[in-house]
ChimeraX commands (.cxc) that place a marker at each C-alpha (Angstrom):
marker #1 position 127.29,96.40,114.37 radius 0.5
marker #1 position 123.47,97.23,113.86 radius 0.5
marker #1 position 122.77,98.49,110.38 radius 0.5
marker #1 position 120.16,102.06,110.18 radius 0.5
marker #1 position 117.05,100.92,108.13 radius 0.5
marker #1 position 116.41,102.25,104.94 radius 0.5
marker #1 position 114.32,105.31,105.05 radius 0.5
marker #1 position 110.63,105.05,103.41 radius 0.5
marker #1 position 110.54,105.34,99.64 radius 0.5
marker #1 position 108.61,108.17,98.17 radius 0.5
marker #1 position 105.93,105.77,97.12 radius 0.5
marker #1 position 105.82,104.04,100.29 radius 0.5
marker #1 position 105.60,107.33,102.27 radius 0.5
marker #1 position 102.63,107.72,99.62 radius 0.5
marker #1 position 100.77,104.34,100.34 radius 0.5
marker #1 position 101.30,104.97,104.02 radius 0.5
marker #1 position 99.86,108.71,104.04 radius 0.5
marker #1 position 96.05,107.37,102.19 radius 0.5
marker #1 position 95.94,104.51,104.72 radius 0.5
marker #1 position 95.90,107.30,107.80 radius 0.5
marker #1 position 93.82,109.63,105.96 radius 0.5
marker #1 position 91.42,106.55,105.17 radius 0.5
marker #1 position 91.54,104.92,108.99 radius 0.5
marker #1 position 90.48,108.57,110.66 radius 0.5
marker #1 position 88.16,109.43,108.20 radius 0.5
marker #1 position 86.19,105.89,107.76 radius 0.5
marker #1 position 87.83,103.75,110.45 radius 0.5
marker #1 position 88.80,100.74,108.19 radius 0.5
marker #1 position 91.42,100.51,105.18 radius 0.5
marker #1 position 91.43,101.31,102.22 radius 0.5
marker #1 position 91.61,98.18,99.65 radius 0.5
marker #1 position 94.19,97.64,97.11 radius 0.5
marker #1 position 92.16,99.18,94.03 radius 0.5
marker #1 position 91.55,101.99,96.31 radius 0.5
marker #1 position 95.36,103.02,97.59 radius 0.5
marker #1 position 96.36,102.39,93.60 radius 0.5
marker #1 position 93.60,104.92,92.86 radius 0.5
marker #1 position 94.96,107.90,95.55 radius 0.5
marker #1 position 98.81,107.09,94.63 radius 0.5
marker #1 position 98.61,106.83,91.12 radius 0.5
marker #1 position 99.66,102.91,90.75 radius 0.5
marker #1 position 97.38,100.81,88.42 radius 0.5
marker #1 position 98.57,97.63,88.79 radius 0.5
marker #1 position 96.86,95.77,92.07 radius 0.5
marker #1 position 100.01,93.88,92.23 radius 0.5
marker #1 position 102.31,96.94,92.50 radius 0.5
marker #1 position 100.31,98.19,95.33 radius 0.5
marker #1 position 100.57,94.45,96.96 radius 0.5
marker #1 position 104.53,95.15,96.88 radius 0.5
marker #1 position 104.50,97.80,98.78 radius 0.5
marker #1 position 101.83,97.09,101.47 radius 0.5
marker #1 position 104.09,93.46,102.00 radius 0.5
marker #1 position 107.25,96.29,102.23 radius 0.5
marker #1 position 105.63,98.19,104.77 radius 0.5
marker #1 position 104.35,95.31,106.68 radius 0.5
marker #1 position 107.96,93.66,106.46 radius 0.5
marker #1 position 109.04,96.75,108.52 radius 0.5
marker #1 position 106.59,96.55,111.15 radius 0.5
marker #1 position 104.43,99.39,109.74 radius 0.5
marker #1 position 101.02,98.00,108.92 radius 0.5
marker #1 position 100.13,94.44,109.79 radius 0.5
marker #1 position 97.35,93.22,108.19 radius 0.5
marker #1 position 94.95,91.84,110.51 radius 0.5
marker #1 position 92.69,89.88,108.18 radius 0.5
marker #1 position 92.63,88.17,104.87 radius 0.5
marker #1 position 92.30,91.27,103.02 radius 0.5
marker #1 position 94.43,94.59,103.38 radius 0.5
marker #1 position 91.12,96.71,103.91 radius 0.5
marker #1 position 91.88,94.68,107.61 radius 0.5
marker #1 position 95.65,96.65,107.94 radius 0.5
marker #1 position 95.99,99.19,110.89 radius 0.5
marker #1 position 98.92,101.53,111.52 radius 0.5
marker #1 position 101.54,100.77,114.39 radius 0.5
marker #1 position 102.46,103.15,116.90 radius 0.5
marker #1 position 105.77,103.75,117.59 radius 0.5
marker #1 position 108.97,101.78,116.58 radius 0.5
marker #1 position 108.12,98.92,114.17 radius 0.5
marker #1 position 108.11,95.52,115.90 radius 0.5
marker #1 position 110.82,93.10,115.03 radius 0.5
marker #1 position 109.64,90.34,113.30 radius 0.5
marker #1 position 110.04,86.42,114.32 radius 0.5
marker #1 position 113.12,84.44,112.71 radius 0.5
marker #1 position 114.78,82.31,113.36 radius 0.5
marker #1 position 117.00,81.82,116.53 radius 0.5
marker #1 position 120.34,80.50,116.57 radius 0.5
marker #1 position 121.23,77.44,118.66 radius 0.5
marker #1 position 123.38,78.94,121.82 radius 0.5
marker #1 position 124.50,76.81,124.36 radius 0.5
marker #1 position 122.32,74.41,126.08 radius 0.5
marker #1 position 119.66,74.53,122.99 radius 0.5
marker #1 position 118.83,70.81,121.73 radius 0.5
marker #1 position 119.27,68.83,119.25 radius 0.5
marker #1 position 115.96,70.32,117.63 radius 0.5
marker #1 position 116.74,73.83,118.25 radius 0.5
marker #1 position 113.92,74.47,120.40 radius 0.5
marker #1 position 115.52,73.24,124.15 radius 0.5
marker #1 position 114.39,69.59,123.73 radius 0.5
marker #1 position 116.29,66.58,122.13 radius 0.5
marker #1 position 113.94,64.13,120.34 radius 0.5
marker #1 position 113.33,61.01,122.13 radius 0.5
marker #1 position 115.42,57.99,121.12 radius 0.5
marker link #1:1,2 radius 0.2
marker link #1:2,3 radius 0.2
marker link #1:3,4 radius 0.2
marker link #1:4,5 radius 0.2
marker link #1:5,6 radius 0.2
marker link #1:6,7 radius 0.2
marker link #1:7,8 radius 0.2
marker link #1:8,9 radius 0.2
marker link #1:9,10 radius 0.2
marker link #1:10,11 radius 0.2
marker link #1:11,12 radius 0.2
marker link #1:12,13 radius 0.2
marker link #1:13,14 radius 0.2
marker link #1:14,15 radius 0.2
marker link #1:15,16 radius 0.2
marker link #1:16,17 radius 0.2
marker link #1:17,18 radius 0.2
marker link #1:18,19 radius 0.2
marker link #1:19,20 radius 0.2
marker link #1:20,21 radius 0.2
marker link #1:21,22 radius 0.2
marker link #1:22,23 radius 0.2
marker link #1:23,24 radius 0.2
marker link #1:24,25 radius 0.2
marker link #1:25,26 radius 0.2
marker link #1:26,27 radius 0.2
marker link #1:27,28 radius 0.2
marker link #1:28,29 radius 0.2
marker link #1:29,30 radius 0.2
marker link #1:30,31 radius 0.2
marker link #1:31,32 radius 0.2
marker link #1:32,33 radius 0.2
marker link #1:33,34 radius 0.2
marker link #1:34,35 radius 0.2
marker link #1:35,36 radius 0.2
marker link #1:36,37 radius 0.2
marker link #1:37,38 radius 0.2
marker link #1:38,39 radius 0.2
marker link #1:39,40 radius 0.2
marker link #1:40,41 radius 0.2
marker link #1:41,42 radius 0.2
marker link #1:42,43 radius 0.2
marker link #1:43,44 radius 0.2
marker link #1:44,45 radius 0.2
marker link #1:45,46 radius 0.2
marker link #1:46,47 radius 0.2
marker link #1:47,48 radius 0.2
marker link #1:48,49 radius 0.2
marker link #1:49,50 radius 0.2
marker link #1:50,51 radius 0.2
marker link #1:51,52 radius 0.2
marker link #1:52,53 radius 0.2
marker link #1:53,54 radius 0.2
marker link #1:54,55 radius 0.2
marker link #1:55,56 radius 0.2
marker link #1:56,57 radius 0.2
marker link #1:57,58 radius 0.2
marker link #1:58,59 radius 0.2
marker link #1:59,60 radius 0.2
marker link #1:60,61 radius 0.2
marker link #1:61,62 radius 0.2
marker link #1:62,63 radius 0.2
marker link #1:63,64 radius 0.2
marker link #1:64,65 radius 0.2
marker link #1:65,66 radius 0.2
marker link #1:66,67 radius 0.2
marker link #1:67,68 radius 0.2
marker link #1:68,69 radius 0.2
marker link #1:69,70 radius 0.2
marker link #1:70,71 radius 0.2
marker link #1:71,72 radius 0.2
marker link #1:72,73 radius 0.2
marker link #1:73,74 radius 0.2
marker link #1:74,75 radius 0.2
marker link #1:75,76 radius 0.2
marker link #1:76,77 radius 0.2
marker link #1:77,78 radius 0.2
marker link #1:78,79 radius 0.2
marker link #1:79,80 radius 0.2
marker link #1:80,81 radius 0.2
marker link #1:81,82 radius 0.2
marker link #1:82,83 radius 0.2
marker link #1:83,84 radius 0.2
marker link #1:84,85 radius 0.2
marker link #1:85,86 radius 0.2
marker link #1:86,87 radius 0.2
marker link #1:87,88 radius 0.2
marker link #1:88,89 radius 0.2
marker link #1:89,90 radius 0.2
marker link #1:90,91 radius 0.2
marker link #1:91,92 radius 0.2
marker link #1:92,93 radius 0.2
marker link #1:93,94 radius 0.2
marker link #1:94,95 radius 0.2
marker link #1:95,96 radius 0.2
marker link #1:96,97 radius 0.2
marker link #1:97,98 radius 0.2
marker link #1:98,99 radius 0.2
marker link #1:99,100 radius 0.2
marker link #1:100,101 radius 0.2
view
């Protein structure tokens, strides 16, 4: 049974909407002081929550040390990399190989 994600909270929706105003009209992002400035969040670490939120979903991946670097995803958010299970005929590593004796 596959679970419906959450929809976007009203300050994510927020953080999201001044990063695509921001990309068209100066073609990079904005920085964390920035976003906090148009959404009404002071704290640089609040902000930092909810970038890592929407980049958990798939939404913005930062592309760079800093999140002036993010860029917006087009259509459905990627799935992220976890971890696999070990099916059938998976070794003793997980990965297809055994180690060597």
């Amino acid at each position: 049974m596959r679970r419906e994600p959450r929809p976007l909270t009203i300050r994510q929706e927020a953080v999201l909407a001044v990063i695509k105003v921001w990309l068209a009209e100066r073609g990079h992002g904005p920085t964390v002081r920035e976003i906090g400035a148009r959404v009404g969040l002071s704290s640089t670490s609040s902000v930092a929550h909810q970038l890592g939120r929407l980049e958990a979903r798939g939404l913005i991946p930062q592309t760079g040390r800093d999140w002036s670097t993010c860029v917006l995803v087009e259509g459905p958010p990627a799935r992220r990399p976890g971890l696999q299970s070990r099916g059938p005929g998976a070794g003793a590593d997980g990965y297809g190989q055994r180690p060597a004796p």
